[in-house]
Each structure stands twice: as structure tokens, then as C-alpha cells.
C-alpha positions in Angstrom: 94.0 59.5 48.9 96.2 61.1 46.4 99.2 63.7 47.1 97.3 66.4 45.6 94.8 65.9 48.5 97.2 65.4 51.0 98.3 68.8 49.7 95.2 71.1 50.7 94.8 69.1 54.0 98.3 70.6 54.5 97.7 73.9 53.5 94.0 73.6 55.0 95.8 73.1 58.6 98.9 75.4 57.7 96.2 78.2 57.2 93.8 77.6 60.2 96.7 77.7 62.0 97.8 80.9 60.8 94.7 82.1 61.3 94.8 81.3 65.2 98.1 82.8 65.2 96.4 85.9 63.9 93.6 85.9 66.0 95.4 84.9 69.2 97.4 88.4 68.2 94.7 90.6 67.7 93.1 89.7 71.1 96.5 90.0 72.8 97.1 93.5 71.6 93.2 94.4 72.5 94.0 93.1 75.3 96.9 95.3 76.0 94.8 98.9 74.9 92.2 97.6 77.5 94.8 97.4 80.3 96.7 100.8 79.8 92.9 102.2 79.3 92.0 100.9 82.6 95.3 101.7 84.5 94.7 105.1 83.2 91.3 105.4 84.5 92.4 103.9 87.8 95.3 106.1 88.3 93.5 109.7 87.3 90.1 109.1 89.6 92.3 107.4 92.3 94.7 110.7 91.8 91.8 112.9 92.0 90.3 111.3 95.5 93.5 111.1 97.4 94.7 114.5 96.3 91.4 115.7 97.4 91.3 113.9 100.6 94.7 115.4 101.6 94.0 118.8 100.5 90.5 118.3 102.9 90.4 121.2 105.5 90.0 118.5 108.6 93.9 117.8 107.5 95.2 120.8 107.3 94.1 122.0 110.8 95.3 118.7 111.9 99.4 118.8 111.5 99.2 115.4 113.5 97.0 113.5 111.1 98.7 114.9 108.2 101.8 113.4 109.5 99.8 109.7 110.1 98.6 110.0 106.6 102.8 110.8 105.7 104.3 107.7 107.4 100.7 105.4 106.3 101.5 106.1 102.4 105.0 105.6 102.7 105.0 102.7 104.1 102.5 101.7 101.1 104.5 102.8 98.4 107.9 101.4 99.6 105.4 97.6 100.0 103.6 97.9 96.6 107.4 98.8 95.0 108.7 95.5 96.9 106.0 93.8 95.2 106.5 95.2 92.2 110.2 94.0 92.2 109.3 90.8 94.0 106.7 89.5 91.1 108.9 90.5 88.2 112.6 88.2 90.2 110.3 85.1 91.2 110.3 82.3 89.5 106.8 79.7 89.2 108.2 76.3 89.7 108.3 76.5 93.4 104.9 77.4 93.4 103.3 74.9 91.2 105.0 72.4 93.4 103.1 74.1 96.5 99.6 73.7 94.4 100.1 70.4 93.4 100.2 69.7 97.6 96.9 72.2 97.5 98.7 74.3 99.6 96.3 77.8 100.3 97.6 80.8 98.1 99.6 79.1 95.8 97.4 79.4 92.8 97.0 83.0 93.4 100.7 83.3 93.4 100.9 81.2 90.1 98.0 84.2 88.6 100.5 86.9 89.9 103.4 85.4 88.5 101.8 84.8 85.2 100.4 88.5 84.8 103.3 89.6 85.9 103.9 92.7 83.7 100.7 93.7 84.6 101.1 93.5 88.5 104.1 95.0 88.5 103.1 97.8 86.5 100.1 98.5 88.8 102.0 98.2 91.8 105.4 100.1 90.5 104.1 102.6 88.4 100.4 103.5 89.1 100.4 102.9 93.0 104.0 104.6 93.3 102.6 107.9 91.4 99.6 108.0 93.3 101.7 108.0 96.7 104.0 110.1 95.3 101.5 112.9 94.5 99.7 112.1 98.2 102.8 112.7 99.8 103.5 115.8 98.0 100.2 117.4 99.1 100.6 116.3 102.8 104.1 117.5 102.7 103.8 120.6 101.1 100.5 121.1 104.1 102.9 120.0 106.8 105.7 122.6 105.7 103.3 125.3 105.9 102.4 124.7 109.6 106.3 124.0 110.6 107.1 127.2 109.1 104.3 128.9 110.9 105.7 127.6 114.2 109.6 128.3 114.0 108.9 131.4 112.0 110.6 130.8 108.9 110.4 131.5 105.0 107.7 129.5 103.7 109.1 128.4 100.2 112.1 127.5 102.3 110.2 125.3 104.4 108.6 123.5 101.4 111.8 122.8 99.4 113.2 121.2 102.7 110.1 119.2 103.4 109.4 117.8 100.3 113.6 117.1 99.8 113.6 115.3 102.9 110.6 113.2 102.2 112.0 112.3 98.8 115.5 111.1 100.3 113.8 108.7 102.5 111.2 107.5 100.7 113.9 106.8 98.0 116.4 105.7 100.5 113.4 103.4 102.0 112.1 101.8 98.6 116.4 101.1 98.1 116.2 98.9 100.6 113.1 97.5 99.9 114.1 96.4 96.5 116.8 94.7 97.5 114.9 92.6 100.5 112.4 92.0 97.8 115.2 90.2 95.0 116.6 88.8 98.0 112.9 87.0 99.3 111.1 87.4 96.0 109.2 84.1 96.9 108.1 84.7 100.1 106.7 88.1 99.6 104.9 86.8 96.2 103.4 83.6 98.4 102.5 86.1 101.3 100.3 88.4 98.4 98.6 85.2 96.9 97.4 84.1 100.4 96.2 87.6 101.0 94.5 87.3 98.3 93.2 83.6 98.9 92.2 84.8 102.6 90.3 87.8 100.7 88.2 85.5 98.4 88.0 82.9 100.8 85.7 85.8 102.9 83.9 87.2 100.4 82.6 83.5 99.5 81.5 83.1 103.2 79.8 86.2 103.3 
């Protein structure tokens, strides 16, 4: 074989693999339009059904379960926001030493840790505004029926209520964040056996 030849089998292989570099791209950034499309979708029907839920009359005339509904949603956006922070400070190598010993969950944590732009972005951004705009509703229902009670200015009432559900859900997620830096591991491992546990079931079903 002559140099010439040896030539094109050089630029033969140079330009397949430019062309896998290429390809590999495109799919990436189609993959990327298809995630944002679906978190959209996601976030406006999911919107849509807890807004409506929390605007249902059975809620309203209830001030109690409103208040359920309250606590239930803030305790899930100040999780998913730990999660959100946990995924993006954890690092893989611990796990990958826990599936190597086939420990349960520890390939589901590897997934999350992998996708973990994604995760954190579902949990952070589109999980935090749907609480956020839950809350709002059942906050904005619940100041309506404390001002009926104590006889007091309606807008009043709101602007309080919704303030002081703001400070602590802020204040919570604060402290949150800082327990999930602090056991980014754990929480990631707890998530990827939830999520073992889950498929585990629906297999024996």
C-alpha cells in the first residue's frame, strides 16, 4: 500500500468521524427541543389541573382542607427543590461503587446523576412553579375566609396571607438547600431506591 492510499484511509476515517460528530450533535440538540417541549406541556396541563382543583368549590367551603392542601404542597416543593439541589452537588463515583456490589437503587441514582440538568430542571423549575401557583390559589381562598371571620379588609388579608406563605416557604426551601449540599448523596440514593422500589412493583404486578 502506497502513501497516497494511506492518505484517503485517513481522510476516509477523519470524515466518518466528523460525520458522527455531526450527527451525535444534531440528535443532542433534538434532543434538547423535545425536552423543553415536553416540560412545557407537563407544566401548563399540570398548571391547569391543580389550579382547578384548588379553585374546586368542596375547597373553598372547607377552610380546613384548604389549609391540608397548604402544608401538603409545601412540604413538596421545599423536597423536590432539595432534590433539585441534591442531584446537581453529588458526585457518581460513590455510586458506581454501590452498583458494582448490586446494591438496590444505585443504578437509578447513576440515571439521575447522569440526566442531571434535566432532573433538576423538572424538580427546581417546573415542580417549584406549579406549587407555587397551588399555593397562591389556596392562599388567596384561605385569606378570604380569615377575613370573613375577624372582619377585616379583604385585600389586606390577602397581601398578608400570601407574604407570609412566601417568607416561609422561602425560609423553608433555605434550609432545605443547604441540608441537601450538605447530604447530597443520601437524598440522591434515597430517590433512586424510590424509584427501584417503584419498578420493582410495577414488574410484579
Amino acid at each position: 500500500m502506497d502513501d497516497k492510499d494511506t492518505d484517503k484511509q485517513i481522510d476516509k476515517t477523519k470524515d466518518k468521524k466528523e460525520h458522527k460528530h455531526f450527527n451525535s450533535k444534531k440528535a443532542s440538540k433534538r434532543s434538547e427541543y423535545r425536552w423543553v417541549i415536553i416540560i412545557v406541556l407537563i407544566t401548563f396541563l399540570t398548571a391547569i389541573m391543580f389550579t382547578f382543583l384548588s379553585e374546586s368549590p368542596n375547597i373553598r367551603i372547607n377552610p380546613l382542607v384548604s389549609l391540608i392542601i397548604l402544608i401538603v404542597f409545601m412540604f413538596l416543593g421545599i423536597v423536590a427543590d432539595m432534590i433539585s439541589t441534591a442531584v446537581t452537588a453529588a458526585d457518581s463515583p460513590p455510586f458506581h461503587s454501590m452498583s458494582s456490589r448490586k446494591i438496590a437503587g444505585a443504578k437509578e441514582s447513576i440515571l439521575l446523576l447522569k440526566n442531571a440538568e434535566k432532573v433538576s430542571n423538572f424538580f427546581g423549575d417546573v415542580i417549584g412553579d406549579i406549587v407555587g401557583i397551588v399555593n397562591g390559589s389556596i392562599g388567596a381562598t384561605l385569606s378570604f375566609y380569615i377575613s370573613g371571620i375577624f372582619n377585616v379588609n379583604e385585600a389586606l388579608c390577602v397581601v398578608f396571607t400570601l407574604a407570609f406563605i412566601s417568607s416561609a416557604t422561602v425560609g423553608s426551601k433555605a434550609i432545605g438547600k443547604s441540608l441537601a449540599i450538605r447530604k447530597c448523596e443520601q437524598i440522591i440514593f434515597f430517590v433512586g431506591k424510590f424509584i427501584y422500589l417503584v419498578s420493582f412493583w410495577k414488574k410484579r404486578q
